[in-house]
N, CA, C and O of each residue as an XYZ file, in Angstrom:
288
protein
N      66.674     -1.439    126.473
C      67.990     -1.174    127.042
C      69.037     -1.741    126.097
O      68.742     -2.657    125.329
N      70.237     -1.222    126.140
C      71.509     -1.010    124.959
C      72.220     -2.005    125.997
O      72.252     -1.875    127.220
N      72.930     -3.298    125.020
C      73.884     -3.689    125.818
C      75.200     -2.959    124.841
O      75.239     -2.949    123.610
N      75.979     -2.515    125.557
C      77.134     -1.928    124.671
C      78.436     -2.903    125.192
O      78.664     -2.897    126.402
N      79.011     -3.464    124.598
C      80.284     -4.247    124.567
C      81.838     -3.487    124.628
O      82.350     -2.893    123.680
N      82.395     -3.651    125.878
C      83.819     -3.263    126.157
C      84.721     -3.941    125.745
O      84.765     -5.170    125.797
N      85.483     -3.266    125.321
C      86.901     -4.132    125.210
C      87.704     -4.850    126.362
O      88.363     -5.875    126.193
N      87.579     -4.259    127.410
C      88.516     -4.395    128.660
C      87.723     -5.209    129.776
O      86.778     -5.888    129.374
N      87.944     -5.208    130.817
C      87.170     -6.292    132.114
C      86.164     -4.940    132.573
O      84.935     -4.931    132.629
N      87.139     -3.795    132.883
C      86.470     -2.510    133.340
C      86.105     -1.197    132.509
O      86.721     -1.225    131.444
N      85.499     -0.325    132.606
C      85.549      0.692    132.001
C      85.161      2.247    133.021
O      84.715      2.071    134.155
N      85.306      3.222    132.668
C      85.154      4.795    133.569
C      83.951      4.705    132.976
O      83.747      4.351    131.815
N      82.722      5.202    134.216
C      81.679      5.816    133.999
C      81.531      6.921    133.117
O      80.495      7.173    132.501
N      82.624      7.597    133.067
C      82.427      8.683    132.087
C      82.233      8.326    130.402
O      81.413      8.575    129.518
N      83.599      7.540    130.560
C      83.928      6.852    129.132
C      82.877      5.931    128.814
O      82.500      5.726    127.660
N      82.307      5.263    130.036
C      80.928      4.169    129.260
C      79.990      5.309    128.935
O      78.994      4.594    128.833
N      79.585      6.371    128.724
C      78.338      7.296    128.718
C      78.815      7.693    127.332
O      77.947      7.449    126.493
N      79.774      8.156    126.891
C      80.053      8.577    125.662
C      79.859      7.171    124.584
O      79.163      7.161    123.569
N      80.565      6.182    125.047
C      80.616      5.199    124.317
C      79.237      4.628    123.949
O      78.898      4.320    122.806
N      78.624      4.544    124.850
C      76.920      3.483    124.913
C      75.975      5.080    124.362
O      74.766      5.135    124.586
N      76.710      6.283    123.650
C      75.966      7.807    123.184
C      74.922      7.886    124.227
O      73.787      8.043    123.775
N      75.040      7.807    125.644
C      74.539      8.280    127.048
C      74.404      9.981    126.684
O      73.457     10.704    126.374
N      75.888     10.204    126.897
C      76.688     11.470    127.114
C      77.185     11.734    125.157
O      77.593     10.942    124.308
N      76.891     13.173    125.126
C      77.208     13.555    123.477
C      78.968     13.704    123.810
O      79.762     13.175    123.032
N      79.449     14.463    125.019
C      80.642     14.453    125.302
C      81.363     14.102    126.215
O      80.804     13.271    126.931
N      82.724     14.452    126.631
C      83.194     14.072    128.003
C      82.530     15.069    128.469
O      81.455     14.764    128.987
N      82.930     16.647    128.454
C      82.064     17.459    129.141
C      80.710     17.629    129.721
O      80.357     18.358    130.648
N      79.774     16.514    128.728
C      78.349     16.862    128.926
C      78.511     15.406    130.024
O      78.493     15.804    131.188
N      78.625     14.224    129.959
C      78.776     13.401    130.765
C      79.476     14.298    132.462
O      78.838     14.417    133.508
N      80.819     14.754    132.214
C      80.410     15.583    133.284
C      79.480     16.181    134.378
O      79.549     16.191    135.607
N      78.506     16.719    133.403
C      78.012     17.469    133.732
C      76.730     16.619    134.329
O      76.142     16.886    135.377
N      76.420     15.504    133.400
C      75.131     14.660    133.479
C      76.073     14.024    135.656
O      75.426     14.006    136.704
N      77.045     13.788    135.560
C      77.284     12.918    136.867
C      77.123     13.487    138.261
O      76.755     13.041    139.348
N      77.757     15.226    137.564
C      77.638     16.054    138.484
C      76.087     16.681    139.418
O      75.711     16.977    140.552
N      75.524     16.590    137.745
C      74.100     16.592    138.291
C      73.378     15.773    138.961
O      72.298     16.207    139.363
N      73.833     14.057    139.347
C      73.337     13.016    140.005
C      72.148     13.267    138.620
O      71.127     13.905    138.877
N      72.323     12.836    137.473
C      71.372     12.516    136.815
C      71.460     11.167    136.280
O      70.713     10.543    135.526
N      72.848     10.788    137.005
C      73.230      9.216    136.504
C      73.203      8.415    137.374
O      73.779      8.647    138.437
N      72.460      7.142    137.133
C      72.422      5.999    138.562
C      73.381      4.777    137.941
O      73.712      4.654    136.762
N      73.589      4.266    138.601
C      74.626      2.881    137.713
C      74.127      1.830    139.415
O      74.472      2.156    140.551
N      73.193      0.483    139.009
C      73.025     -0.201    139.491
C      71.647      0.163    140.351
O      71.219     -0.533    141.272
N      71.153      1.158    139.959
C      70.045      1.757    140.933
C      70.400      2.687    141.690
O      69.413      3.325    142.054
N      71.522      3.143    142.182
C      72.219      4.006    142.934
C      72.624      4.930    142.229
O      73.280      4.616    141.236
N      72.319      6.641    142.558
C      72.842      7.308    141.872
C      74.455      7.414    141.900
O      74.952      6.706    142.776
N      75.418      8.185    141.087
C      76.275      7.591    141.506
C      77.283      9.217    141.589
O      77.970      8.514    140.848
N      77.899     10.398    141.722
C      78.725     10.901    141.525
C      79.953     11.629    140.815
O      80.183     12.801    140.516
N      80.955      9.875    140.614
C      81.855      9.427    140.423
C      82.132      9.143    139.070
O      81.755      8.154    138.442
N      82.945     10.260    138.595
C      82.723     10.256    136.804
C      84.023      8.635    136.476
O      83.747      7.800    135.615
N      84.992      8.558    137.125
C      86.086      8.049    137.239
C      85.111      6.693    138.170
O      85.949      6.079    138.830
N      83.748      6.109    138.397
C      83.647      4.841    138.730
C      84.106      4.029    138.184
O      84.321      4.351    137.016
N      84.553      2.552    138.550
C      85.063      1.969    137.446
C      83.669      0.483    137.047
O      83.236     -0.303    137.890
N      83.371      0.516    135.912
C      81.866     -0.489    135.925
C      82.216     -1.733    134.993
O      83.008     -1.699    134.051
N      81.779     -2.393    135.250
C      82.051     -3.940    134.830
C      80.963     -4.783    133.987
O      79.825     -4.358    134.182
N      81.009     -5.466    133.430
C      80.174     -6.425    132.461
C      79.211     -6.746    133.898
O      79.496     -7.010    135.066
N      77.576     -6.521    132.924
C      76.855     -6.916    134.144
C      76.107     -5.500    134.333
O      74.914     -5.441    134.035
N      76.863     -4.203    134.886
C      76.113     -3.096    135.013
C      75.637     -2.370    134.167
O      75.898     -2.236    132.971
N      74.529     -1.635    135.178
C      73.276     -0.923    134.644
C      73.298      0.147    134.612
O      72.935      0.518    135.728
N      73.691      1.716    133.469
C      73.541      2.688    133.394
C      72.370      3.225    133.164
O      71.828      2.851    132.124
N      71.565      4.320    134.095
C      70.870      5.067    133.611
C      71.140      6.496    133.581
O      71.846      7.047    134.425
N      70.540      7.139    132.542
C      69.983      8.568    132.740
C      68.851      8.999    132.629
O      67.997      8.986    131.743
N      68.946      9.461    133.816
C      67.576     10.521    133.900
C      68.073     12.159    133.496
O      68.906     12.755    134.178
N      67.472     12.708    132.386
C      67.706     13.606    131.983
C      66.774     14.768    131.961
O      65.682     14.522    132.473
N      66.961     16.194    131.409
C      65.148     16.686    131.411
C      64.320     16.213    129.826
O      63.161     16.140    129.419
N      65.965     15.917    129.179
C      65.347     14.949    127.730
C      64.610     13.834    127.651
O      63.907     13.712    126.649
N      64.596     12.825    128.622
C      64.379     12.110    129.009
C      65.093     10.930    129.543
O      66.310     11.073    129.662
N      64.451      9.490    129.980
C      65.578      8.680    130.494
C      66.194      7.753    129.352
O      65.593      7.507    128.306
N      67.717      7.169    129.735
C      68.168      6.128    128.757
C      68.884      5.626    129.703
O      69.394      6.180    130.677
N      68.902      4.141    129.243
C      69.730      3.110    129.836
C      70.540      2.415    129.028
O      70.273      2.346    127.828
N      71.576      1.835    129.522
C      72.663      0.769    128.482
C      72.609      0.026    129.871
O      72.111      0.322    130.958
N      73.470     -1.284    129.306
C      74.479     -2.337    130.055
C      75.775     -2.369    129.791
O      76.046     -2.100    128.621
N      76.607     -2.592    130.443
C      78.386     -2.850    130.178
C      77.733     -4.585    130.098
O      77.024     -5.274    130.832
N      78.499     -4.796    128.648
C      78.626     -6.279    127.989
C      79.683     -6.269    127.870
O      80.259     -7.241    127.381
């Protein structure tokens, strides 16, 4: 697992997926949230606009396969 380091206290689920290369784009991240192919904390999650904090756990489950980061 990737710890990827923010600048800020918070960051958008969307924007952590591109950043931690989750998501190749905003669009495909989109698409990955829409699909509930993304869990953040064990919970799938929706919410491209979540806001996630130092500490949490991104995954994807993809048909590529799975990847995970941390917000550091």
């Amino acid at each position: 697992m990737d710890h990827v380091e923010i600048s800020d206290d918070v960051i958008r689920l969307g924007q952590f997926l591109k950043l931690a290369n989750l998501a190749d784009s905003g669009a495909h991240a989109r698409e990955l949230v829409a699909d509930g192919e993304v869990s953040v904390n064990g919970e799938v999650d929706t919410r491209r606009g979540r806001q996630l904090q130092k500490g949490d756990v991104v995954v994807v489950d993809s048909p590529t396969g799975r990847a995970s980061a941390t917000v550091a």
